[in-house]
C-alpha positions in Angstrom: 0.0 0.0 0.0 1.2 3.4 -0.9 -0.7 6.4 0.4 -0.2 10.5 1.0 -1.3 11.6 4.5 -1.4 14.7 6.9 1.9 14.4 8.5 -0.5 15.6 11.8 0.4 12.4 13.3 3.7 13.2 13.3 3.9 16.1 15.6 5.5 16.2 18.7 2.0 17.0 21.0 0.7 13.7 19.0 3.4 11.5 21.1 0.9 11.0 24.1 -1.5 9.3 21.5 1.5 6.2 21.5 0.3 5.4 25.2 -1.2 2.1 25.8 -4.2 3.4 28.1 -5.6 4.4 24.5 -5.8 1.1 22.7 -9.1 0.3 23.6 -10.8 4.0 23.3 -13.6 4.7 20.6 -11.7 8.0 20.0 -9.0 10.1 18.7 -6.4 9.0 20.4 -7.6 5.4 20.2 -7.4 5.6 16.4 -4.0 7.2 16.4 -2.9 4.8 19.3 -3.7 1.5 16.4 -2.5 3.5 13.5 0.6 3.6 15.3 0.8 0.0 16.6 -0.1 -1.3 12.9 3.0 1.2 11.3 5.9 -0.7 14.0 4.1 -4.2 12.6 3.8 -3.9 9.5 6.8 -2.1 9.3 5.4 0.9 7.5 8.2 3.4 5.7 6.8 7.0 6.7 8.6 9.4 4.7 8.1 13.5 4.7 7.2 15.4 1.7 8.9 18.5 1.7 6.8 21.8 3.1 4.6 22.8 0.4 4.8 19.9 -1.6 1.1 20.1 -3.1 1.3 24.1 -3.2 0.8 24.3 -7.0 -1.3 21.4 -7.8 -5.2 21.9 -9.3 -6.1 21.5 -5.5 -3.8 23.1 -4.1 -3.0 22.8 0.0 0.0 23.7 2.3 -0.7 20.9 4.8 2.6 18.8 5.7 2.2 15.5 4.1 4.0 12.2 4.0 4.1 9.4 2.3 3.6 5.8 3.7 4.8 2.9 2.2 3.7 -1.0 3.8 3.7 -4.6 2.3 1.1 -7.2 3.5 3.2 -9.4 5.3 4.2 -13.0 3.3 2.7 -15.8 4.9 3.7 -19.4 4.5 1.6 -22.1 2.8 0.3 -25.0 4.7 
């Protein structure tokens, strides 16, 4: 899976959202908390776009982005 994403998750006031006591919540941080969790197991490349990356597209935006790379893990056959 390739994908571009708000680099929101990336900021440093974000870093409480990595705290256990969130995995179970229907919220917020809960979401960011398994977003997280599946990045370090699936072992996700997150890579930052430079600032104004999208600045002179048809849509244009000045939100940091980045771009994450994963792979569905290879499992063996039985």
């Amino acid at each position: 899976m390739v994908t571009i994403a708000n680099a929101c998750f990336l900021e440093p006031d974000k870093e409480s959202f990595k705290d256990p006591r969130y995995a179970s919540q229907r919220s917020r941080g809960g979401l960011y908390y398994r977003f997280f969790q599946w990045l370090q197991e699936s072992r996700a490349k997150v890579i930052r776009l430079p600032k104004g990356s999208f600045s002179n597209a048809d849509r244009t935006t000045l939100v940091d982005t980045v771009i994450i790379t994963a792979s569905k893990p290879i499992t063996q056959a039985t």
